[in-house]
FITORBA-102909 format. One record per residue (C-alpha): residue number from 1; residue in three letters; chain; z, y, x. Coordinates in Angstrom, 3 decimals, always signed. Layout:
! FITORBA-102909
<pos->NUM code->ALA unit->A up->Z north->Y east->X>
...
***
This chain:
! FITORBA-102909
<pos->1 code->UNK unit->A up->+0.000 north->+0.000 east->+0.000>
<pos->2 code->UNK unit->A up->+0.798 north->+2.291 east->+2.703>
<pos->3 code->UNK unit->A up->-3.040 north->+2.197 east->+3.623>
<pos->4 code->UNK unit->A up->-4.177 north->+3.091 east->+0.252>
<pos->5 code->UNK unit->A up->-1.569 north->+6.372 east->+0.184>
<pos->6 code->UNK unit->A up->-2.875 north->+7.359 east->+3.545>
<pos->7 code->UNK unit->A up->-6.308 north->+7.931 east->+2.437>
<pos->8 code->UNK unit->A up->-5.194 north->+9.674 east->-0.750>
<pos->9 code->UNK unit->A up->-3.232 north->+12.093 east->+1.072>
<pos->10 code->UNK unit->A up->-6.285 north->+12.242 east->+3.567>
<pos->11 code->UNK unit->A up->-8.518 north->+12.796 east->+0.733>
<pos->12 code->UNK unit->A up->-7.084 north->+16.539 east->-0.102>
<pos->13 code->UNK unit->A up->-7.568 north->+17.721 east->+3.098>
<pos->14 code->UNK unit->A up->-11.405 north->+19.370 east->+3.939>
<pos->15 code->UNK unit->A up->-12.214 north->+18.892 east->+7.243>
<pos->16 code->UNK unit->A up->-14.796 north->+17.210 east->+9.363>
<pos->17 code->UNK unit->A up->-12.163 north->+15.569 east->+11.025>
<pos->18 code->UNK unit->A up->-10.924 north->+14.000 east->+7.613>
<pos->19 code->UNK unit->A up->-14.270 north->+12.745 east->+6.286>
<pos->20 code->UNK unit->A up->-15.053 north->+10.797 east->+9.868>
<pos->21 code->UNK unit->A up->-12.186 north->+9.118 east->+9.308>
<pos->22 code->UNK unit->A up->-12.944 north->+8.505 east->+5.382>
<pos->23 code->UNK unit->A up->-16.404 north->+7.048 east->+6.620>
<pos->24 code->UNK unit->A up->-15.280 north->+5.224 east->+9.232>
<pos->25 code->UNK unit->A up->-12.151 north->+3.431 east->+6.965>
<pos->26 code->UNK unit->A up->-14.675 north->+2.873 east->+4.199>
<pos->27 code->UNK unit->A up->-17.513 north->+0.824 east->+6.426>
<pos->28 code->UNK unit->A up->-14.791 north->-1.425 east->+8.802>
<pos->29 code->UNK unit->A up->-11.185 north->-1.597 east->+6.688>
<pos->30 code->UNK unit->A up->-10.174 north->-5.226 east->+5.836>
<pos->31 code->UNK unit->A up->-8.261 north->-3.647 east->+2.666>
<pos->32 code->UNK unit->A up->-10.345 north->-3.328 east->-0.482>
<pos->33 code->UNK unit->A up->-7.652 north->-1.334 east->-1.956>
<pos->34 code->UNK unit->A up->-8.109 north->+1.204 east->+1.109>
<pos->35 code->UNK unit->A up->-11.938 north->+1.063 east->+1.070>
<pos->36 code->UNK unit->A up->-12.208 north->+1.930 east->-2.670>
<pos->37 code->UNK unit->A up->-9.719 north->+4.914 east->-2.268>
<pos->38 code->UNK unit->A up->-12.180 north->+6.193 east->+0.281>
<pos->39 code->UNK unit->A up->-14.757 north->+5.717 east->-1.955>
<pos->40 code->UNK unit->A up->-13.247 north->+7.738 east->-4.605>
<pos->41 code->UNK unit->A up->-12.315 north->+10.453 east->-2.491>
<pos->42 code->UNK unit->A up->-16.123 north->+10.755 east->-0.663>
<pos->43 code->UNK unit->A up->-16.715 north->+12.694 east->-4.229>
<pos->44 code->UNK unit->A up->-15.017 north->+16.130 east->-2.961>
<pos->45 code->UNK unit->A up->-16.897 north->+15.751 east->+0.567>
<pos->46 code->UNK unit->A up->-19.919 north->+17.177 east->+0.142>
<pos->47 code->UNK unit->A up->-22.073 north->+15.784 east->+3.554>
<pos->48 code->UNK unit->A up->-25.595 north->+14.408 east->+3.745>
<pos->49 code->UNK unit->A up->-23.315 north->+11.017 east->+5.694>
<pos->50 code->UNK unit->A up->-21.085 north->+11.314 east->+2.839>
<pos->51 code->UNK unit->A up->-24.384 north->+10.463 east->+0.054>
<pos->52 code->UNK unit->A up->-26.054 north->+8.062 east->+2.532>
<pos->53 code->UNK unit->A up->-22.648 north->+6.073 east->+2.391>
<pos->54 code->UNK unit->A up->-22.435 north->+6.783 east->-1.208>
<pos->55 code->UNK unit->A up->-26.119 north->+5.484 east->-1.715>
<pos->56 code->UNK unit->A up->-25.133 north->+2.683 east->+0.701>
<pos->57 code->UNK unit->A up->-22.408 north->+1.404 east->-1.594>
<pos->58 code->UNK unit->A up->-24.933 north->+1.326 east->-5.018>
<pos->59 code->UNK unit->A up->-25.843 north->-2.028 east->-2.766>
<pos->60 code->UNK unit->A up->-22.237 north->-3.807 east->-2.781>
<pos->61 code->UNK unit->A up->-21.562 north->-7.357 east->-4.186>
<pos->62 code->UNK unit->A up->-18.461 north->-5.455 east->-5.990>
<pos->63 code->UNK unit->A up->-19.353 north->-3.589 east->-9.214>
<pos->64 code->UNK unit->A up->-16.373 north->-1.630 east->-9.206>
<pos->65 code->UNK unit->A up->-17.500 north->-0.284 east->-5.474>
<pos->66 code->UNK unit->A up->-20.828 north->+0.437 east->-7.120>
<pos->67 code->UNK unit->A up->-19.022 north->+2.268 east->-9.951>
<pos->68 code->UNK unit->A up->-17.264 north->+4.402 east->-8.016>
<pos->69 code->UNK unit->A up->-20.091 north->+5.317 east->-5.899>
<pos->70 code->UNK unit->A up->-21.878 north->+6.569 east->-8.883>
<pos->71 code->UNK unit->A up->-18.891 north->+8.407 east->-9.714>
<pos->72 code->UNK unit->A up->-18.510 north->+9.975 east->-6.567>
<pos->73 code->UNK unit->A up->-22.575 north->+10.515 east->-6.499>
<pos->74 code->UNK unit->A up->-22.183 north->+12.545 east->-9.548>
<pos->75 code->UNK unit->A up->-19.347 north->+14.553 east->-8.801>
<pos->76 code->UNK unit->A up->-21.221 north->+15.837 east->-5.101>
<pos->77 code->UNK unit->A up->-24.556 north->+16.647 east->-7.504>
<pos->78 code->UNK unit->A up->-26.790 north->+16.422 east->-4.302>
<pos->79 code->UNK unit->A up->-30.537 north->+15.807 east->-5.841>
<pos->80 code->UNK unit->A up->-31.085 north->+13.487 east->-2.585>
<pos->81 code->UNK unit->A up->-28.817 north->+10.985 east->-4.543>
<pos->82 code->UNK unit->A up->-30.895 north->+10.566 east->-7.786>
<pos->83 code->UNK unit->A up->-33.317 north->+8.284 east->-6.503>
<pos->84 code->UNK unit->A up->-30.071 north->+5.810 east->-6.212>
<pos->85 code->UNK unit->A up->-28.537 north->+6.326 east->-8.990>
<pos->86 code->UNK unit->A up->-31.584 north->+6.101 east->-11.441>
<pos->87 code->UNK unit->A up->-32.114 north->+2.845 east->-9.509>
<pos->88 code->UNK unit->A up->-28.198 north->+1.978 east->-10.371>
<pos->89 code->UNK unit->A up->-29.162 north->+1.957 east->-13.976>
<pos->90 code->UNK unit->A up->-30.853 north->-1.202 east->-14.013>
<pos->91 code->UNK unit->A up->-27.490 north->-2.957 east->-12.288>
<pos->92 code->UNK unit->A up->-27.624 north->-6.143 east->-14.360>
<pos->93 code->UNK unit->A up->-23.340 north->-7.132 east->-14.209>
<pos->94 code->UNK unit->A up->-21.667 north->-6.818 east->-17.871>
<pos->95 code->UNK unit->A up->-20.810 north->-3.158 east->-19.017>
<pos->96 code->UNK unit->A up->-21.617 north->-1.661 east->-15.406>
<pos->97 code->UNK unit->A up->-24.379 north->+0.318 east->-16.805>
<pos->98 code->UNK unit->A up->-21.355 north->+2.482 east->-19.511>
<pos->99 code->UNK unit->A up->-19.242 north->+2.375 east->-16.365>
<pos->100 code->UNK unit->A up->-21.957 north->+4.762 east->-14.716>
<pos->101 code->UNK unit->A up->-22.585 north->+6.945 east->-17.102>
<pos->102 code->UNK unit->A up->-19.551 north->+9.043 east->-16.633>
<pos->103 code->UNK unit->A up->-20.130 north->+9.758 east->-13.045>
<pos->104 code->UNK unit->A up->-24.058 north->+11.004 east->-13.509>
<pos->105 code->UNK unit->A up->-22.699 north->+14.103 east->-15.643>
<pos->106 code->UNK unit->A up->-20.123 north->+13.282 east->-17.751>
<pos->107 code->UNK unit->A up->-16.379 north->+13.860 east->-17.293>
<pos->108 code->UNK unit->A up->-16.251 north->+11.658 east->-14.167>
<pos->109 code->UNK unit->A up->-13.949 north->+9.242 east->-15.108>
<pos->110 code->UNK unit->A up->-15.059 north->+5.893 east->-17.044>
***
């Protein structure tokens, strides 16, 4: 748990220093739990890396991942993302496609 607190308090703090670190725990944690807080906070870090990771995670065997990369895609409203997410419309797994609406202009929550 203390891994999964870490990047939440992390995730409030804007600095390049901050969203290395967000990258870096997202693409080699062991910890689901701290990967998918990372994931979640990449939404408030608005960097081209940031979206390519995002875009990245519309790929993952884990439909919550993909959820909150949509999420987090819709929330940083860069137009280089809606390629991706268009494409994460056709995800096939039971009730993913209502999951992503929220996070392609709703409220941002499911």
């Amino acid at each position: 748990m203390v891994g999964r607190e870490m990047v939440r308090a992390l995730s409030g703090i804007r600095s390049s220093e901050v969203t290395d670190t967000l990258l870096s725990l997202l693409k080699t944690h062991n910890l689901i739990d701290v990967r998918l807080e990372a994931v979640k906070a990449m939404g408030d870090l608005p960097r081209a890396d940031v979206t390519e990771a995002l875009l990245g995670i519309l790929k993952d065997e884990n439909p919550i991942f993909r959820m909150w990369a949509v999420i987090s895609l819709g929330k940083l409203k860069d137009p280089l993302a809606i390629p991706g997410l268009l494409e994460s419309l056709k995800d096939e797994d039971e009730g993913s496609e209502d999951k992503c609406h929220p996070g392609t202009g709703g409220d941002g929550r499911p």
